[in-house]
C-alpha positions as CSV (number, residue, x, y, z in Angstrom):
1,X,115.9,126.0,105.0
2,X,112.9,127.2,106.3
3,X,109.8,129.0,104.3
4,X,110.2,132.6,104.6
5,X,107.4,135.1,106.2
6,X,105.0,136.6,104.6
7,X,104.9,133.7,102.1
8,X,106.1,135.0,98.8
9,X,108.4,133.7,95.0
10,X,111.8,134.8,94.6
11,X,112.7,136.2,91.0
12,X,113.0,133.1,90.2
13,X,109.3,131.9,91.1
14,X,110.5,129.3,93.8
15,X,109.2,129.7,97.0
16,X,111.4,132.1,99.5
17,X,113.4,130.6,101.9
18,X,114.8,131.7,105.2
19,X,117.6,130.6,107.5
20,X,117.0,129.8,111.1
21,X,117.7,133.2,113.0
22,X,115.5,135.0,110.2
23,X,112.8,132.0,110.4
24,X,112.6,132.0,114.5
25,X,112.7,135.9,114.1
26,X,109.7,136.0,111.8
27,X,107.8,133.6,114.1
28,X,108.2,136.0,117.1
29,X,106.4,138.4,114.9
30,X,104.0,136.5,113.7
31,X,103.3,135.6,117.7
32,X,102.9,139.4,118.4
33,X,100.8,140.3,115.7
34,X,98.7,137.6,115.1
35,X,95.1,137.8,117.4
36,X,93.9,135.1,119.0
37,X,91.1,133.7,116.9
38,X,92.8,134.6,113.5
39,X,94.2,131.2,112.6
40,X,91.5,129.0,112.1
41,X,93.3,125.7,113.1
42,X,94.8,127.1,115.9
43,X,92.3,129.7,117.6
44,X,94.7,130.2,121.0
45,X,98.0,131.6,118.5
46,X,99.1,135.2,119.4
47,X,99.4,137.4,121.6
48,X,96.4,140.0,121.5
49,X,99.0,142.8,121.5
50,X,96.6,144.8,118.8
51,X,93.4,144.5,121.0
52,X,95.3,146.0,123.8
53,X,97.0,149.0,122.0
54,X,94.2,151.1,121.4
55,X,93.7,151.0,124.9
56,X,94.5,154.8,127.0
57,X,98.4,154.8,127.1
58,X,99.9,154.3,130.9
59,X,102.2,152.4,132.8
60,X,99.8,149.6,133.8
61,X,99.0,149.2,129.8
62,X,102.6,148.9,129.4
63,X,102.6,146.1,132.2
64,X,100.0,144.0,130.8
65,X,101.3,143.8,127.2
66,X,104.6,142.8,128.6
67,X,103.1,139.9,130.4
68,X,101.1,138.8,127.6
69,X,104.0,139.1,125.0
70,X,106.0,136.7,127.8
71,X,103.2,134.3,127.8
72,X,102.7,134.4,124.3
73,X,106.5,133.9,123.8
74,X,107.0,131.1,126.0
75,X,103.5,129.4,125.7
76,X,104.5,129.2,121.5
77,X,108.4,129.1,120.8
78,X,109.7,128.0,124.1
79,X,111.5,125.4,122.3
80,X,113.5,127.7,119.9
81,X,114.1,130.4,122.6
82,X,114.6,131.5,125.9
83,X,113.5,134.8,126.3
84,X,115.6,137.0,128.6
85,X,114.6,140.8,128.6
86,X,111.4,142.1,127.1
87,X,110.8,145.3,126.5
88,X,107.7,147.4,125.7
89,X,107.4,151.0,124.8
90,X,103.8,152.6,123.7
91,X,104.8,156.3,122.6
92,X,102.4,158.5,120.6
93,X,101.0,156.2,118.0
94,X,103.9,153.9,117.4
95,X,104.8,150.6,119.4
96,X,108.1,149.7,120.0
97,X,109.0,146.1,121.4
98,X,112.4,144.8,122.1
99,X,113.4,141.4,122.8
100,X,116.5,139.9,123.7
101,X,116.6,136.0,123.4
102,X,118.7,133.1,123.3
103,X,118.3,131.1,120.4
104,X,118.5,127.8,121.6
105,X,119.6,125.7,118.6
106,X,122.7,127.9,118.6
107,X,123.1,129.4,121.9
108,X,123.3,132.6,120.0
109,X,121.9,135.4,121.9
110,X,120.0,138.1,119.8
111,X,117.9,141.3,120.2
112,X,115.1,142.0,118.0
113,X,112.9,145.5,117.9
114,X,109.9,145.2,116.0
115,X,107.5,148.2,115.5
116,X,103.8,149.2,114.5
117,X,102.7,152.7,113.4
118,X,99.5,154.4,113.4
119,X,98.2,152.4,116.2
């Protein structure tokens, strides 16, 4: 088992645990969301998804936070999926990314759709 994301105690106070789909699944967020230059050990982690949103909404925006999400992705979790459609969709103030992957330690393939408001 695998510590869960965002670190928190069960009822129990132990430490919540998370299997492997859920753990590689909260990694890929954690690689979206996370800046470069948050994590102190490890300035290069994320994607710099949030610095780019609140740039003017277009087609070329779209472009670019594909191609950093696929860098991002495969520079940090190539070895616990291959990524094979990514999908990113800036409308009004919410941000809607879909990923379809194949989770190598399975061979399971699996989409995710993770979303920010109020950006």
């Amino acid at each position: 088992m695998n510590i869960g994301f965002p670190f928190s105690f069960n009822g129990h106070g132990r430490t919540v645990t998370a299997d492997d789909p859920a753990h590689v699944r909260q990694m890929i967020e954690q690689v979206l969301f996370t800046n470069p230059g948050e994590r102190v050990n490890c300035p290069d982690f994320g994607s710099g998804l949030l610095q780019l949103v609140f740039a003017p909404n277009s087609d070329s925006l779209a472009a670019a936070l594909q191609a950093n999400i696929g860098a991002s992705l495969h520079r940090w979790l190539d070895d616990l999926i291959d990524v094979r459609q990514l999908d990113v969709v800036n409308q009004d103030s919410t941000l809607t990314i879909t990923i379809s992957y194949v989770l190598l330690m399975t061979g399971e393939t699996r989409t995710e759709t993770f979303e920010r408001e109020g950006i």
